[in-house]
N, C-alpha and C positions, 0 to 999 in steps of 0.2 A: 732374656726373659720374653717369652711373648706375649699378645696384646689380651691374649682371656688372663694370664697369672698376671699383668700388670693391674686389670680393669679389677679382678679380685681384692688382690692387694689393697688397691685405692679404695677401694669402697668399707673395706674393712680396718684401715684406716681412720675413717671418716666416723664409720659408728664407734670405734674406740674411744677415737675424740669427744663425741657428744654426750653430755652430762658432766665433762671434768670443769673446775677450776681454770678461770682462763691461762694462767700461768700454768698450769700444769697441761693445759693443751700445747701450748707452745711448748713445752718438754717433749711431749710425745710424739707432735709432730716431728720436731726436729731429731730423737732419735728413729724416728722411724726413718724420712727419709735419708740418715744415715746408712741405713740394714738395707735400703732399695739402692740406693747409690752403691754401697758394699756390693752388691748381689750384682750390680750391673758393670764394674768396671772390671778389667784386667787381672787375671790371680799371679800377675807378676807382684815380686814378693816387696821389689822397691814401692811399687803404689800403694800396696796395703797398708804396709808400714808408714806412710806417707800420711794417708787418711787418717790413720790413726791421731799423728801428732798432730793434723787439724784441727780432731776434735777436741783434743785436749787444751792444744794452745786454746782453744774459743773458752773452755772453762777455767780457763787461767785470768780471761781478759774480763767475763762476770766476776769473778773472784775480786778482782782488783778495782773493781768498780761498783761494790756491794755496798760500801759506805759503812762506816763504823761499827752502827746499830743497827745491822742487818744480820743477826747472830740466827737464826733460824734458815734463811738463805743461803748463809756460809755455809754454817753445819751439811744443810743439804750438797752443795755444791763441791766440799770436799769430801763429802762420802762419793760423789759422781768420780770427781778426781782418782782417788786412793782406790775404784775398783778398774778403771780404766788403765792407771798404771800399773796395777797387779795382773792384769790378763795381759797387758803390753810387753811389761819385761818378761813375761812365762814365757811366751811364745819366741819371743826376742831370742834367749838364752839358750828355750829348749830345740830352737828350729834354726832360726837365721844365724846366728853368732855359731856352732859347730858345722853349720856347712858350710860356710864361706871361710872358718880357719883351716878345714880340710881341702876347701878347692886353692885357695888362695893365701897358702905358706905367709907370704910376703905381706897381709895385713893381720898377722899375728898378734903385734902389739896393738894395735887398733882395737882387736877384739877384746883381751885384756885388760883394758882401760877401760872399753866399753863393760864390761860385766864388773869393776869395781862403780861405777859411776849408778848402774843398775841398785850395786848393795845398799849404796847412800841413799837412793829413792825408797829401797824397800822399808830401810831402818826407818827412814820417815814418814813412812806409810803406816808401818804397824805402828810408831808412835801415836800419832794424826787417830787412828781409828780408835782410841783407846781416852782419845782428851776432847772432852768436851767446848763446844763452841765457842762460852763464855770462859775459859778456861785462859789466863795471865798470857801465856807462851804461844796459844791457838794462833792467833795471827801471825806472829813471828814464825812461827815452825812452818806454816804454809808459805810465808813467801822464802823459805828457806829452800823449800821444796820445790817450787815453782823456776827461782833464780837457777838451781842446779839443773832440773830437766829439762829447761831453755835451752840454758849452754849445750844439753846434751846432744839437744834436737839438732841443736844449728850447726851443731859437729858432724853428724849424722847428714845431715841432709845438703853441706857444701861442701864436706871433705870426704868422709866415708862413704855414702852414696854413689857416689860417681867414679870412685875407684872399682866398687862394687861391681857397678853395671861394665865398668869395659873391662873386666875381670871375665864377665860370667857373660853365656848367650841370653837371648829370650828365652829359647827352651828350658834353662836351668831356674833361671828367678822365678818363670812359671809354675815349674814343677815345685819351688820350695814356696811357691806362695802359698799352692794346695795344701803343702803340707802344715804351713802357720796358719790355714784356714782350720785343720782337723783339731792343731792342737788349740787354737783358741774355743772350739767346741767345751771340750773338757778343760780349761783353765780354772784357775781357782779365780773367786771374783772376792775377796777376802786377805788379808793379810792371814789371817788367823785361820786360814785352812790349812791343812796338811802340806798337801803339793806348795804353796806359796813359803810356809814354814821351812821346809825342806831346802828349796831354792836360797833362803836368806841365810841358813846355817852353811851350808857347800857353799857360800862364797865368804864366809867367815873362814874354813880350816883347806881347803882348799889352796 
């Protein structure tokens, strides 16, 4: 990015910010320079997906540290959750997991496993979006959610990851990051959209 789209950027930014809710500037800030950090790193497909689980893991660690009676907080903070992990796994399913079971025969089961551990995040997504804050089960079903796409991440990111990468060159993770960049464009940001719907059924009969 160069220094005029940077100085734009930053400045529009700043007037986004001005007039919110302090708390909610610090939202914005911080997804913003998520979307500037996106735009400026590597469209290799391991970093992308890498960033991702950053972000999430960080809305895992507010979650968890929200305190009881912070039921407006939650509520927000697992609607942030349940759409990040909906555009996550779309892209995940629809881009990375069939090119790397077609490059790389031999992490078959890996991928497998990986898209049953995806259906378990989605069923509790659409759950999650559908039960209210104060709702008996709300906190349990989120750290239910949270415990399993932990594990998924750290699967992901000490075991599969690195078979991943000495699998495949730079020029391939590249090219398929591009292509997780397109489909994250049009992902569904909703359990309860179409494309999202679809995704959670095909990994029921499938």
């Amino acid at each position: 990015m160069d220094w005029r789209r940077a100085h734009i950027l930053t400045n529009r930014g700043k007037r986004i910010r001005r007039g919110l809710r302090p708390d909610l500037r610090v939202a914005v800030r911080r997804d913003y320079c998520l979307t500037e950090e996106r735009e400026n790193m590597s469209s290799d497909a391991i970093v992308l997906l890498k960033a991702d689980h950053k972000e999430i893991r960080h809305l895992f660690r507010e979650f968890e540290t929200a305190g009881d009676k912070a039921t407006k907080k939650k509520a927000a903070l697992v609607g942030r959750i349940v759409e990040l992990l909906t555009v996550h796994t779309y892209v995940e399913n629809e881009v990375m997991y069939p090119e790397v079971r077609a490059l790389l025969p031999d992490l078959e089961d890996d991928v497998l496993e990986s898209y049953e551990e995806h259906h378990v995040a989605d069923v509790l997504c659409m759950e999650l979006s559908g039960l209210p804050a104060d709702a008996e089960r709300f906190d349990a079903k989120t750290t239910v959610l949270i415990e399993s796409v932990r594990h998924h991440i750290e699967e992901e990111e000490e075991d599969w990851f690195p078979k991943v990468r000495a699998g495949l060159g730079r020029k391939q993770l590249q090219e398929i990051g591009a292509r997780i960049e397109q489909a994250r464009a049009k992902a569904p940001r909703s359990p309860a959209q179409p494309s999202a719907l679809k995704k959670t059924v095909d990994a029921v009969i499938s």
